[in-house]
Rosetta silent file (secondary structure, phi, psi, omega in degrees, C-alpha in Angstrom):
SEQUENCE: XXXXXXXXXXXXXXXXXXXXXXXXXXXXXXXXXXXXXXXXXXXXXXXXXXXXXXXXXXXXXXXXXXXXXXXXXXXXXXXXXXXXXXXXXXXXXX
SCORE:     score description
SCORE:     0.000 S_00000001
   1 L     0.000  141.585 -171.404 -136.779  137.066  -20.909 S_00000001
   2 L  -109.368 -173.187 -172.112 -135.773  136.260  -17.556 S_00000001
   3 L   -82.050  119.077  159.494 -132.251  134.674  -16.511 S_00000001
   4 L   -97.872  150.421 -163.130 -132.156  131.279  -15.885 S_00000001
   5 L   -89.228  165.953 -175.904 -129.878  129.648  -13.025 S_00000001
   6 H   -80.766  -53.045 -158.627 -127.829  126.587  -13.063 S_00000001
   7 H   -56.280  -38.889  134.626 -130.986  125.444  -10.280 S_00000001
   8 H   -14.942  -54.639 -164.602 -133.328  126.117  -13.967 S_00000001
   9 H   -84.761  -44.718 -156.538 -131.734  123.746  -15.845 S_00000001
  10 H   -90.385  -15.198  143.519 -131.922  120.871  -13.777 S_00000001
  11 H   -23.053  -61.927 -158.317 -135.188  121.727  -12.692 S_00000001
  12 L  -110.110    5.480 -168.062 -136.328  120.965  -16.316 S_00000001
  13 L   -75.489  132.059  113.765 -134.386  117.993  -17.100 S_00000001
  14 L    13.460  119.442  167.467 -135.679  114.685  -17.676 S_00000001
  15 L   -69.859  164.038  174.708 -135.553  112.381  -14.805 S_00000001
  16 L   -56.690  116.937   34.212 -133.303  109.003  -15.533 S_00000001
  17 L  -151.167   43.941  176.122 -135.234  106.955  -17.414 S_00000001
  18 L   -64.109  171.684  157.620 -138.268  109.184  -18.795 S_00000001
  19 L   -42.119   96.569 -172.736 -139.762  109.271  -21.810 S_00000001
  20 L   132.705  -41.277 -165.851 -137.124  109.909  -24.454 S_00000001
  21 L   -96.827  -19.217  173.779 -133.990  109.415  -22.632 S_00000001
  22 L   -59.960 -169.983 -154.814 -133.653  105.552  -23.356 S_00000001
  23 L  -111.681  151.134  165.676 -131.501  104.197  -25.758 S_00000001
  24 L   -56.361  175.028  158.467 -132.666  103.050  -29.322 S_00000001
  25 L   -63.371  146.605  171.373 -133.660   99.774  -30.432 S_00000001
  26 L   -86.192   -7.523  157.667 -131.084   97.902  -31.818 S_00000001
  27 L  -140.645  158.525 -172.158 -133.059   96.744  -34.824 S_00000001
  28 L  -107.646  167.160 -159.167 -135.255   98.692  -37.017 S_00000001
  29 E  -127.680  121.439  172.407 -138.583   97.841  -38.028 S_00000001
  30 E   -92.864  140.451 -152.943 -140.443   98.497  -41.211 S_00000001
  31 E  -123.672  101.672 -145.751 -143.677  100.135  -40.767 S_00000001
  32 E  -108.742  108.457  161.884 -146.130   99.477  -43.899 S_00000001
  33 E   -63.510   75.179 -171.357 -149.516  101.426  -44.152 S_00000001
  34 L   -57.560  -10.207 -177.885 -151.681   99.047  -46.592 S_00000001
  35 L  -127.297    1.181  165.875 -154.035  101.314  -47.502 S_00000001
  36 L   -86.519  -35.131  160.900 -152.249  104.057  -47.602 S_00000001
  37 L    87.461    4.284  172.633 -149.736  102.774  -49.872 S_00000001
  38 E  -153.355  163.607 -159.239 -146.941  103.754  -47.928 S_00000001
  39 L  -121.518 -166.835 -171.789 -144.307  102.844  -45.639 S_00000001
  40 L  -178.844  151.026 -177.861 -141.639  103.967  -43.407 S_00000001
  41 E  -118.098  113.562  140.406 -138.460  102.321  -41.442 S_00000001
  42 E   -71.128  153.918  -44.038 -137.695  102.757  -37.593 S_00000001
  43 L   -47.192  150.791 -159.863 -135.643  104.161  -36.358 S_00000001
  44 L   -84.150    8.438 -172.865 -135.824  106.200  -39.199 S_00000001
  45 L  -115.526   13.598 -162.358 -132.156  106.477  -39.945 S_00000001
  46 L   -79.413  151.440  171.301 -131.523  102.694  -39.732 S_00000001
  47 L  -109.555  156.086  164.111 -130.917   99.922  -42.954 S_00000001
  48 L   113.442    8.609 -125.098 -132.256   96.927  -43.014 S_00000001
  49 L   -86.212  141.678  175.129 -135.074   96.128  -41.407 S_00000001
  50 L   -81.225    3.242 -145.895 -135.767   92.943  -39.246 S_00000001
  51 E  -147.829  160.515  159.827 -139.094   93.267  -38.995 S_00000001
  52 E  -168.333  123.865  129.695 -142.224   94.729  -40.565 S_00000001
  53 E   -33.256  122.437 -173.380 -145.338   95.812  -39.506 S_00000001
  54 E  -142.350  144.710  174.928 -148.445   95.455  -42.247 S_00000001
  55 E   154.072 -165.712 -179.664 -151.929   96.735  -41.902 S_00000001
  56 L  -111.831  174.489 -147.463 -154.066   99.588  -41.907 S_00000001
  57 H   -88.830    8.511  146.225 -153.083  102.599  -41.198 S_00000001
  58 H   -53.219  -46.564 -172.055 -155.522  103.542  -38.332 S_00000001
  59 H   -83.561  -27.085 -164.631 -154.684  100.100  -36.624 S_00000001
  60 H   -65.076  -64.971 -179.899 -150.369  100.919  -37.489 S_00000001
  61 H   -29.979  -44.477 -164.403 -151.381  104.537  -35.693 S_00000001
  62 H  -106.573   -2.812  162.787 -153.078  103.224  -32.424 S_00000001
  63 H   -64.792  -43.453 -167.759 -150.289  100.287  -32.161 S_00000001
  64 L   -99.173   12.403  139.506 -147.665  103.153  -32.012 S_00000001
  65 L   -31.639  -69.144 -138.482 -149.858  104.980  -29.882 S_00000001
  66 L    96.717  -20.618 -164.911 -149.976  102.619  -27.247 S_00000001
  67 L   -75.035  -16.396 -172.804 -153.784  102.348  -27.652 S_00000001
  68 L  -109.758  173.046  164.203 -153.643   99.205  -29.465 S_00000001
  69 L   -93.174  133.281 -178.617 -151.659   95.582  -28.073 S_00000001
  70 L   -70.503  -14.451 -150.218 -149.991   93.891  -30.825 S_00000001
  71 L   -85.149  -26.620 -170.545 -150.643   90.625  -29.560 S_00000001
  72 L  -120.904   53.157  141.255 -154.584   91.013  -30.458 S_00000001
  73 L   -71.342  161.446 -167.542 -154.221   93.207  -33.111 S_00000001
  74 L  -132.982   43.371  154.484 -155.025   92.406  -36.403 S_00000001
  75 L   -47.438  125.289  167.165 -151.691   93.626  -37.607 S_00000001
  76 L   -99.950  106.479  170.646 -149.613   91.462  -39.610 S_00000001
  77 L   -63.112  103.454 -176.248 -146.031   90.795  -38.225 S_00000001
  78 E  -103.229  168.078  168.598 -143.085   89.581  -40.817 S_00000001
  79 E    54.320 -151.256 -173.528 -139.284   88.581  -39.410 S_00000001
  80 L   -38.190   59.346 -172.575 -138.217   89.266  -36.352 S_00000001
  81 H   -68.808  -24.424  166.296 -141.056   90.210  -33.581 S_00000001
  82 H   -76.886  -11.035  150.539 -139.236   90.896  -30.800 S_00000001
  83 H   -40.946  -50.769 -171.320 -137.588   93.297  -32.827 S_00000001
  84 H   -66.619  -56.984 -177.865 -141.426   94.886  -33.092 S_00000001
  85 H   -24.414  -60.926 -166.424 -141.681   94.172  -29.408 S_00000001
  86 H   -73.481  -16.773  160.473 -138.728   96.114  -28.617 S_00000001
  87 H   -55.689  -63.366 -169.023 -139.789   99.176  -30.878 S_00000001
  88 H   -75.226  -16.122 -174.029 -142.766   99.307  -29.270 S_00000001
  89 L   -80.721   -5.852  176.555 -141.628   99.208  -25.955 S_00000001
  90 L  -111.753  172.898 -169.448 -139.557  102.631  -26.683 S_00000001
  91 L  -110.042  133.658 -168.336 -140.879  105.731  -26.836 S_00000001
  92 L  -114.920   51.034  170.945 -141.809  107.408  -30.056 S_00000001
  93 L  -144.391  161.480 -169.622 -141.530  111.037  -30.142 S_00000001
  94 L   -97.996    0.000    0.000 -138.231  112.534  -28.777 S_00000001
């Protein structure tokens, strides 16, 4: 292994507003697989949810993907959608 340098670290850092480095959403969203039978809350360590995604779970996948748009999706949205909005709008792997 070789030594890494203070000029290393920063090197690898994240630029200011990359993937990853924003801040969470401030409401979580429950995220319901219909054929799947099962569900899940986002952020995952959140109560409460304002919101909930319903559907299947190929279209739930390519929504949180990016690949699909919610607006012509054939997703079903309960509560709070800009709640979903703002979910989707963050990035969802760390």
């Amino acid at each position: 292994m070789g030594r890494r340098n203070r000029r290393d670290h920063h090197r690898h850092a994240p630029p200011p507003g990359a993937a990853g480095t924003r801040g969470a959403p401030s409401s979580s969203v429950r995220v319901t697989a219909t054929d799947a039978a099962t569900s899940w809350v986002m952020p995952e360590d959140a109560e409460d949810p304002a919101a909930e995604i319903r559907g299947r779970a190929q279209d739930v996948a390519l929504l949180l993907w990016g690949r699909r748009d919610l607006a012509t999706s054939s997703l079903e949205v309960r509560g709070d959608r800009a709640a979903v909005q703002q979910l989707l709008d963050q990035p969802i792997t760390p």
